[in-house]
DSSP file (Angstrom, degrees, kcal/mol; ACC not computed):
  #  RESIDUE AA STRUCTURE BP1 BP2  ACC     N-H-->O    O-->H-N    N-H-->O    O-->H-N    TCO  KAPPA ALPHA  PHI   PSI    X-CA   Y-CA   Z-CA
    1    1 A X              0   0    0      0, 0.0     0, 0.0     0, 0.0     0, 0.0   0.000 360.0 360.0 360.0 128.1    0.0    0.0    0.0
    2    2 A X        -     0   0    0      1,-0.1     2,-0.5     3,-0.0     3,-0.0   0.425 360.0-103.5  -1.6 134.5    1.0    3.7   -0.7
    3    3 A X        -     0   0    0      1,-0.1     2,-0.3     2,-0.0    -1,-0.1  -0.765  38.1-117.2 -84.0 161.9    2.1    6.2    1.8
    4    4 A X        -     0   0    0     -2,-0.5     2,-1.2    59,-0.0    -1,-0.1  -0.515  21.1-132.8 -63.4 133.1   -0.3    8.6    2.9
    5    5 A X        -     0   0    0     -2,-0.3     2,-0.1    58,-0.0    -2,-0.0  -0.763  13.5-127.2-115.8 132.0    0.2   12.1    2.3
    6    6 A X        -     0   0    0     -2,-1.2     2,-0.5     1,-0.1    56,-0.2  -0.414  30.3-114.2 -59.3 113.0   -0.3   15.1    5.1
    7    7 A X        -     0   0    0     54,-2.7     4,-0.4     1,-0.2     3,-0.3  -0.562  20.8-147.9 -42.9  99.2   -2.6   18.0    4.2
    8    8 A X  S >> S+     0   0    0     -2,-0.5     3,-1.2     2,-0.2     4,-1.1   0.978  90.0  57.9 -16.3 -75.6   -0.5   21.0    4.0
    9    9 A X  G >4 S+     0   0    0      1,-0.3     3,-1.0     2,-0.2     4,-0.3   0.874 110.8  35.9 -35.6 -66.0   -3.0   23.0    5.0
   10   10 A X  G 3> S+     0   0    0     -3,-0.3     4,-1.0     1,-0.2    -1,-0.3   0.531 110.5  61.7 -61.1 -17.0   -3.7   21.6    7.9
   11   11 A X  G <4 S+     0   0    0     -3,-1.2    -2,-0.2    -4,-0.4    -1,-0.2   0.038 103.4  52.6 177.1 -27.5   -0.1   20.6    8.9
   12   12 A X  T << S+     0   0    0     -4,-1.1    -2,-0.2    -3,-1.0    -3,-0.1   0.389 115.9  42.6-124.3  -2.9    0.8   24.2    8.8
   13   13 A X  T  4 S+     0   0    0     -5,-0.4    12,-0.4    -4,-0.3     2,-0.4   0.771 113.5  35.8-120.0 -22.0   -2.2   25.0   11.3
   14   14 A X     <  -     0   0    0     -4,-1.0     2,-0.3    10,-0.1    -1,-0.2  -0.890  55.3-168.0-127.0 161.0   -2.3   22.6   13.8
   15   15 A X  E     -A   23   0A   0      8,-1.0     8,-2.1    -2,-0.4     2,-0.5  -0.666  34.1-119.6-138.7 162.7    0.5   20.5   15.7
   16   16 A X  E     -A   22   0A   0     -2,-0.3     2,-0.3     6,-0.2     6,-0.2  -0.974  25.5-119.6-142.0 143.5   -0.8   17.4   17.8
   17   17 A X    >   -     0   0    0      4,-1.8     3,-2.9    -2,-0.5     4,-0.3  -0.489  21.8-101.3 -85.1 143.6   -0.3   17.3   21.1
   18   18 A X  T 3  S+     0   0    0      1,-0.3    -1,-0.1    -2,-0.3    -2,-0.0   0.638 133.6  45.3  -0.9 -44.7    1.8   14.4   24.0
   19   19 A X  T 3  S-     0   0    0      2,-0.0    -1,-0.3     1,-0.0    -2,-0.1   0.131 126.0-121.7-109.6  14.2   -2.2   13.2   24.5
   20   20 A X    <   +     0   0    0     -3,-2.9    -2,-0.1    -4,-0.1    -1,-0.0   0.485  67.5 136.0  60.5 -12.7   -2.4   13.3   20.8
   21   21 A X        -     0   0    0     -4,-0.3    -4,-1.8     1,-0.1     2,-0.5  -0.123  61.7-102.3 -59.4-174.5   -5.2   15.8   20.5
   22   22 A X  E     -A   16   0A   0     28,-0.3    28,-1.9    -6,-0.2     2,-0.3  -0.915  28.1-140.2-133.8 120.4   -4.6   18.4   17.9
   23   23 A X  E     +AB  15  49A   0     -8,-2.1    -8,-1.0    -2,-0.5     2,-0.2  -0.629  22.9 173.1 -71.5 133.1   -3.5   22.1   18.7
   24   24 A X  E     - B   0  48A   0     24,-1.5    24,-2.9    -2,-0.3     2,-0.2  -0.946  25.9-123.1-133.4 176.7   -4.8   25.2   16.9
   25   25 A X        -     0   0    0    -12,-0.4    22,-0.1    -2,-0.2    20,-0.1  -0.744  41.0 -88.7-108.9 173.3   -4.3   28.9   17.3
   26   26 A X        -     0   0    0     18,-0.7     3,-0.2    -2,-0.2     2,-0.2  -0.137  25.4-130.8 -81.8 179.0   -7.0   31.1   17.7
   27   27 A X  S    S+     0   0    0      1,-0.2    -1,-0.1     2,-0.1     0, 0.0  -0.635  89.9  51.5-105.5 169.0   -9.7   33.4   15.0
   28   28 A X  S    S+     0   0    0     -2,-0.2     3,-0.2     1,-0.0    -1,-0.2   0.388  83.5 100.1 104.5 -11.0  -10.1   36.9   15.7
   29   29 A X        +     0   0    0     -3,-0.2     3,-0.1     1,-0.2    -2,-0.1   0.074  60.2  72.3 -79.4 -12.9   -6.2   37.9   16.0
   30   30 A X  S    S+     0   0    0      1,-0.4     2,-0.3     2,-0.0    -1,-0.2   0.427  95.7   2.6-161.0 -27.9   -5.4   39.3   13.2
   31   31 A X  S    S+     0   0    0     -3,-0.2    -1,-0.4     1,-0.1    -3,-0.0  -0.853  99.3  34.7-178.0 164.4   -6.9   43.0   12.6
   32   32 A X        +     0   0    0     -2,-0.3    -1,-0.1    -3,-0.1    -2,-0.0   0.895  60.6 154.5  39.6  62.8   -9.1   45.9   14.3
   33   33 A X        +     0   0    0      1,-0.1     3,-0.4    -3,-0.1     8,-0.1   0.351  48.3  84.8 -94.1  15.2   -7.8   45.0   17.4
   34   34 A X  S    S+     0   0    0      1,-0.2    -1,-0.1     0, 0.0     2,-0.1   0.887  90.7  45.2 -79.4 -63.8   -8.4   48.5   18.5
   35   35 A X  S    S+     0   0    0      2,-0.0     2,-0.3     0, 0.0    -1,-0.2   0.244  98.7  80.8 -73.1  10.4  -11.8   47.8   19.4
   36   36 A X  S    S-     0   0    0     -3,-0.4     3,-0.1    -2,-0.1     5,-0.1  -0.817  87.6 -94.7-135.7 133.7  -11.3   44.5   21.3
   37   37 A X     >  -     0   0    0     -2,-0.3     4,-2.7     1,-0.2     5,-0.2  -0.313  18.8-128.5 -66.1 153.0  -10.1   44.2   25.2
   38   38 A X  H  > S+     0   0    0      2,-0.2     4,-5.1     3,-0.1     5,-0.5   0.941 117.0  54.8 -70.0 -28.9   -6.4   43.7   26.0
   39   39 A X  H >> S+     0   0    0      1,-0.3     4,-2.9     2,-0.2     3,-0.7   0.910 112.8  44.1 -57.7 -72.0   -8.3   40.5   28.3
   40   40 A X  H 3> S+     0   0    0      1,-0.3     4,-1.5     2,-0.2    -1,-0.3   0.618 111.5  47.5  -2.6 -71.1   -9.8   39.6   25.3
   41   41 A X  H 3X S+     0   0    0     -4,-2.7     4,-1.4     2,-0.2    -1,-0.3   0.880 109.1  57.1 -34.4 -64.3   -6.7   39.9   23.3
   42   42 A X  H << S+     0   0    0     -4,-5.1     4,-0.4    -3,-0.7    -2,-0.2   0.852 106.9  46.4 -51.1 -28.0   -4.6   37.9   26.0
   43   43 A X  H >< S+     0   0    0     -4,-2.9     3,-2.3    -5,-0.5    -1,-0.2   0.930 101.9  66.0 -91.9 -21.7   -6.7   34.8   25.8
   44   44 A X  H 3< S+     0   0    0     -4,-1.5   -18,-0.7    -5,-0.5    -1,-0.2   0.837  97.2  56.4 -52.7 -24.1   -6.7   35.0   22.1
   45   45 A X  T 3< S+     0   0    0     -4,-1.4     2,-0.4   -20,-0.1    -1,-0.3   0.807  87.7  88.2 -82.4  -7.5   -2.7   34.3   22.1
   46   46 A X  S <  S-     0   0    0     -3,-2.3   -21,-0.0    -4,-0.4    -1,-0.0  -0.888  89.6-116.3-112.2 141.6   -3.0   31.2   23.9
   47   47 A X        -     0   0    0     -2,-0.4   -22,-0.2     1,-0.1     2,-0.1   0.330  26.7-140.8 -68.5 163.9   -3.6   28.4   21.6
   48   48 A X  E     -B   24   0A   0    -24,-2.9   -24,-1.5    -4,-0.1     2,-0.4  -0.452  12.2-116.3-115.1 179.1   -7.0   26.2   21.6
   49   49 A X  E     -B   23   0A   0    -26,-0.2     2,-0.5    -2,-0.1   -26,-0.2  -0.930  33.9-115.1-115.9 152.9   -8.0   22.2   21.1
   50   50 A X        -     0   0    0    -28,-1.9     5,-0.3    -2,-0.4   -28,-0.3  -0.819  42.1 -99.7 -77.0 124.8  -10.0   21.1   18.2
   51   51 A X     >  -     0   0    0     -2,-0.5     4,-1.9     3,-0.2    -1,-0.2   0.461  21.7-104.4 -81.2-139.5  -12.8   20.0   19.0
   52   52 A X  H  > S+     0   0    0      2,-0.3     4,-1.1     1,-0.2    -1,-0.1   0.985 119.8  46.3 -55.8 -65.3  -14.4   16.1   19.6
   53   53 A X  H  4 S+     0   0    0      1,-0.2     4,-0.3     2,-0.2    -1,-0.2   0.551 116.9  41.0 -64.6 -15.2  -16.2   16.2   16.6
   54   54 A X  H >> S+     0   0    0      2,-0.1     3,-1.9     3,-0.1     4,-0.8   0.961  93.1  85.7-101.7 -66.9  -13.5   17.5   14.5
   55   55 A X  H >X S+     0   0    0     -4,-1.9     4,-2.2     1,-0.4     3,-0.7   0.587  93.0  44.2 -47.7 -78.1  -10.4   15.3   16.0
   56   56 A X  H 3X S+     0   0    0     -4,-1.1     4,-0.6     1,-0.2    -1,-0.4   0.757 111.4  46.5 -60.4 -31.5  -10.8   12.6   14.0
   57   57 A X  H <> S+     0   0    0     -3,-1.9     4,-2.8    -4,-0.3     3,-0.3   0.917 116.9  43.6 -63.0 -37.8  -11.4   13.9   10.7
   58   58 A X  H <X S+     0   0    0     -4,-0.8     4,-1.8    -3,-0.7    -2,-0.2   0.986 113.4  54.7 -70.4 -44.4   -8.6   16.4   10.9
   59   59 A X  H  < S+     0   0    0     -4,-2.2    -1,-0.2     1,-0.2    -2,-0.2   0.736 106.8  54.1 -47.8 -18.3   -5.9   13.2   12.6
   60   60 A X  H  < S+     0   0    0     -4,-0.6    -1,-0.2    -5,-0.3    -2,-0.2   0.892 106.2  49.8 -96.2 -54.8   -6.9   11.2    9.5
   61   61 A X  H  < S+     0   0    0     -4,-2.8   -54,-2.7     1,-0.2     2,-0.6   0.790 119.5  41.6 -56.6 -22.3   -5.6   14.5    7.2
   62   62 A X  S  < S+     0   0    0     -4,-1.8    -1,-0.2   -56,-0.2     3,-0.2  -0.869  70.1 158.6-125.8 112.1   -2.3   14.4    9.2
   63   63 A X        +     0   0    0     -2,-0.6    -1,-0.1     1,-0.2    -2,-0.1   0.683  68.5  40.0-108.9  10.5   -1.4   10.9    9.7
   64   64 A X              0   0    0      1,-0.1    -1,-0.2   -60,-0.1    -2,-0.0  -0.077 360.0 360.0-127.8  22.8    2.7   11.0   10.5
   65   65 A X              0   0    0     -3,-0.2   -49,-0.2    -6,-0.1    -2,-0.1   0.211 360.0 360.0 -89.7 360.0    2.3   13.8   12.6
């Protein structure tokens, strides 16, 4: 059988984590940040999980990660 090949795309947005769930960063980051709370702001830098319902499709798009 073939290797599998890893979705860029995905690959270049999410990392998976020791417990094997899948890291992403957050939306909302990225401009008119004027109008948004620094709290706001803060929790937006720290990175998210994907959720349940998503894990497994996106683990199937990176499969040697």
């Amino acid at each position: 059988m073939s290797k599998l090949k890893t979705h860029k795309g995905i690959s270049k947005r999410m990392k998976k984590t020791s417990n094997g769930k899948l890291k992403r960063s957050k939306a909302f980051r990225n401009h008119i940040l004027t109008k948004k709370s620094a709290k706001r702001k803060r929790g937006l830098r720290q990175p998210g999980l994907v959720h349940e319902s998503m894990e497994k499709k996106y683990s199937k798009l990176l499969p040697y990660n």
